[in-house]
N, C-alpha and C positions, 0 to 999 in steps of 0.2 A: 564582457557584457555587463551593462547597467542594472542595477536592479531597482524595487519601490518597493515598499509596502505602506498599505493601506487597514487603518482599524475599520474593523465588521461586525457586524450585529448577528448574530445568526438567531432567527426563530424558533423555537420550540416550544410549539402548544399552545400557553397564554403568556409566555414569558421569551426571554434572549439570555444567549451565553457568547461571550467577545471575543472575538478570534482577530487574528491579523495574515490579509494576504501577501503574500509576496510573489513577485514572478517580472520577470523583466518585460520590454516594450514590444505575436505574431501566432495555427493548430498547434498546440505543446501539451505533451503530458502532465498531469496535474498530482503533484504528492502530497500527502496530506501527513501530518505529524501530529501526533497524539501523545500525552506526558502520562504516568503514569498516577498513581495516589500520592497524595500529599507535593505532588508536583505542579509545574502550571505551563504555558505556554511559552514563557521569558523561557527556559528550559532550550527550546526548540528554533528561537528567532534568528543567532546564527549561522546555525546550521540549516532553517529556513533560506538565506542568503544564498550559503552556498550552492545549495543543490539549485535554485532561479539562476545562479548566475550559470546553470549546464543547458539550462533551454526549457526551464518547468514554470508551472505555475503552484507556488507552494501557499500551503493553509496550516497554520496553527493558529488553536483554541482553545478556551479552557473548558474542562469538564466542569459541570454542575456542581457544585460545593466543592469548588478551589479560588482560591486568587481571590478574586472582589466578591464571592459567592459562598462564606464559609458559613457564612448565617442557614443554609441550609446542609450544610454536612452530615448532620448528625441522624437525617432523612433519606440521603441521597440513596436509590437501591441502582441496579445494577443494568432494572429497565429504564432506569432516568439515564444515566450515563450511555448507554446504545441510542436511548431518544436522539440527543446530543450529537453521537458519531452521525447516526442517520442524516439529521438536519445539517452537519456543515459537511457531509458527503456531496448533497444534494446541494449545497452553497457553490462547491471548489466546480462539481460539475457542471453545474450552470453558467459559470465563465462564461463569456464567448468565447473566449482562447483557450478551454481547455481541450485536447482530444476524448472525450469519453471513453474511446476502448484502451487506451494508455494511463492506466491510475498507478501509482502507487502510494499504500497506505505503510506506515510506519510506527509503528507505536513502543514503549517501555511499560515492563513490567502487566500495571491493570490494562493501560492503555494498550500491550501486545494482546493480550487476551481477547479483550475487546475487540482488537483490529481484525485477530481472527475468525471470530463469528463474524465481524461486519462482511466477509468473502464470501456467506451464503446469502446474506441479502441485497448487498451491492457488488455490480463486476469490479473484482479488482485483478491485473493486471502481476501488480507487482506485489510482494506483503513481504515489509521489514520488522523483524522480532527481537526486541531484546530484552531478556532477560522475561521473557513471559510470562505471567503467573496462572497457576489454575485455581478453580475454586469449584466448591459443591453443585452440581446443579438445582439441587429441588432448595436451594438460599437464592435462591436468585430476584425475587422478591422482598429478603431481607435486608435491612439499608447495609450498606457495607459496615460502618462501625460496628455494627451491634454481630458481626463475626467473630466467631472465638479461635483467638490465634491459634490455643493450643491442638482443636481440632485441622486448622489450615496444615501449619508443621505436619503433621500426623499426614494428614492428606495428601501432602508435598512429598512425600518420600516414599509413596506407593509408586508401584508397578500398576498403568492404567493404559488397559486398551483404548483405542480410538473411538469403539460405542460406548465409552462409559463416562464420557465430560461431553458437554456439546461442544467447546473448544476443539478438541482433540479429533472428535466428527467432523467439525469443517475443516482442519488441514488435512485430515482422510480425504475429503473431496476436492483440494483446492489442485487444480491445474498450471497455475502461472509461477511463476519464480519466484523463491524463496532466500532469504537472507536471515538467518538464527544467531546471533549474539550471543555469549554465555559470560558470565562475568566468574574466574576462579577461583574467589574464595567468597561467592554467594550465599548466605546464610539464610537469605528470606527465600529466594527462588533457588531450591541448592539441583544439582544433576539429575537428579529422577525426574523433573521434571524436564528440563532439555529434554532427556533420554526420552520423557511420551512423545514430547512434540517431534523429534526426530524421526520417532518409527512409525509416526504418524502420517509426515509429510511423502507417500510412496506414490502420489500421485504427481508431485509438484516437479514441475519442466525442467529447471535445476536446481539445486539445493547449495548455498553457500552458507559453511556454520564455521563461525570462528570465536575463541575464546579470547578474552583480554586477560595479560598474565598478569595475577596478583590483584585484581579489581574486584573491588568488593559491590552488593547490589547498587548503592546509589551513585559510584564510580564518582567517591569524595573526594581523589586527587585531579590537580589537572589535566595529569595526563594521561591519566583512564578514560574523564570525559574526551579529550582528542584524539585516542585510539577509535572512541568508538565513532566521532564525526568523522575522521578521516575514514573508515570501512564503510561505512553509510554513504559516502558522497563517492567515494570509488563505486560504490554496487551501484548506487542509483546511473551515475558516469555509462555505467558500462549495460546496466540494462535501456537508458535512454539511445546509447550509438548504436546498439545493437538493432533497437525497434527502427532508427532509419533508415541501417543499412538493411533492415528488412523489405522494412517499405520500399524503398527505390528499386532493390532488387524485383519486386512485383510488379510497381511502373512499368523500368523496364521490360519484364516477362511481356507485360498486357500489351505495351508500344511494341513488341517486336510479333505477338501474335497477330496484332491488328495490320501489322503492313505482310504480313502475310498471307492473314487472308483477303486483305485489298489485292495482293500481286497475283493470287489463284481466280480471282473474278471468270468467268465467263463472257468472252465477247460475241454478241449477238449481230447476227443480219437482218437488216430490214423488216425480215419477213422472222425475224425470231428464231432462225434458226440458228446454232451454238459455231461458230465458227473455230473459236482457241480459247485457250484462256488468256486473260490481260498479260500475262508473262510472256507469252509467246505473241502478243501482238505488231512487234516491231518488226517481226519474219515476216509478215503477212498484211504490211502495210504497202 
């Protein structure tokens, strides 16, 4: 299948952040890719491609102080960056061609983090995680820069229930399919923190979590980044055939209820009294 993309403006508030659609030439699920800090959209265009070329409509953008936007970096907080996801949430599902109850959002590192709260205020379907990161809640007003690594580290290596990050509370309640990424020799997002979001996701319909062996967090070799597009374009593959063979499977369910109770009809006399039902009416003809 063909694909296109298209550069986009997306709105937020009094200003725009640049994203690029991709999606080939008809209802499709709409996935949306998210990079994480210090990263941008170029990141994502790719493997943008590839997942359009399975039957989606895909959206990558950049968050607010990256790429052509670093002039405000050093401001950016964490409700700017959600502003952001919200507005090209609300871009990818506005499509005409995308299916709204079929999302999937996919994000790296802030951008996993991110992705995950975005699941309490937009429906999302599918949520791809890699390498997630967490942070303090009551900083969430504080521009990111101005976070102190040393406390993050510290932070990153606890034992944290699900009530005690809002991150880790929204995959407590996320329902829909799950994909978790670990990179194994992550220094910035090291295992404690997999480890919350894993025991976190006890709600979510299936859970696939796979490690890339020897990958370090920004997956600096080639072929760590292709480990992790090739798992990404598989799960998204298999979550998208699966929602068809869903769907048809219900079609069918509905088409074969409906000519059943078409064949159970009641056939009437004149006078309205109940003769047979339409199944038996060729007896009685």
């Amino acid at each position: 299948m063909t694909t296109r993309h298209n550069t986009i403006h997306i709105p937020v508030g009094d200003r725009s952040i640049a994203g690029t659609l991709v999606g080939p030439n008809t209802l499709m699920p709409g996935v949306m890719l998210v990079h994480g800090w210090d990263g941008s959209q170029e990141q994502y265009i790719a493997r943008a491609h590839e997942i359009a070329a399975l039957g989606c409509i895909c959206l990558t953008f950049d968050l607010r102080g990256h790429a052509k936007d670093q002039g405000a970096r050093d401001a950016v907080t964490r409700e700017d960056n959600m502003a952001d996801m919200l507005a090209a949430y609300d871009v990818l599902v506005g499509h005409p061609s995308v299916d709204g109850s079929a999302v999937a959002v996919a994000g790296s590192s802030y951008g996993g983090y991110l992705a995950a709260i975005l699941t309490t205020l937009r429906p999302v379907r599918w949520l791809g995680l890699r390498a997630p990161a967490l942070y303090k809640d009551q900083d969430w007003m504080v521009p990111k820069r101005a976070l102190s690594r040393e406390e993050l580290v510290a932070y990153r290596n606890m034992q944290l229930p699900p009530d005690a990050n809002r991150a880790l509370a929204a995959a407590a309640k996320f329902k829909g399919d799950v994909l978790l990424v670990e990179s194994e020799h992550d220094v910035m997002v090291p295992h404690p923190v997999i480890k919350n979001y894993l025991d976190a996701f006890q709600q979510a319909h299936s859970m696939t979590y796979r490690v890339i062996k020897g990958a370090d967090h920004s997956l600096s070799q080639k072929a760590f980044s292709q480990s992790y597009t090739n798992l990404l374009v598989k799960w998204v593959c298999e979550m998208v055939e699966g929602a068809k063979e869903e769907a048809e499977a219900m079609r069918t369910a509905k088409a074969a209820h409906k000519d059943r109770a078409a064949g159970s009809r009641p056939v009437h006399s004149a006078s309205g009294k109940v003769l047979a039902s339409s199944s038996d009416s060729a007896a009685i003809a």
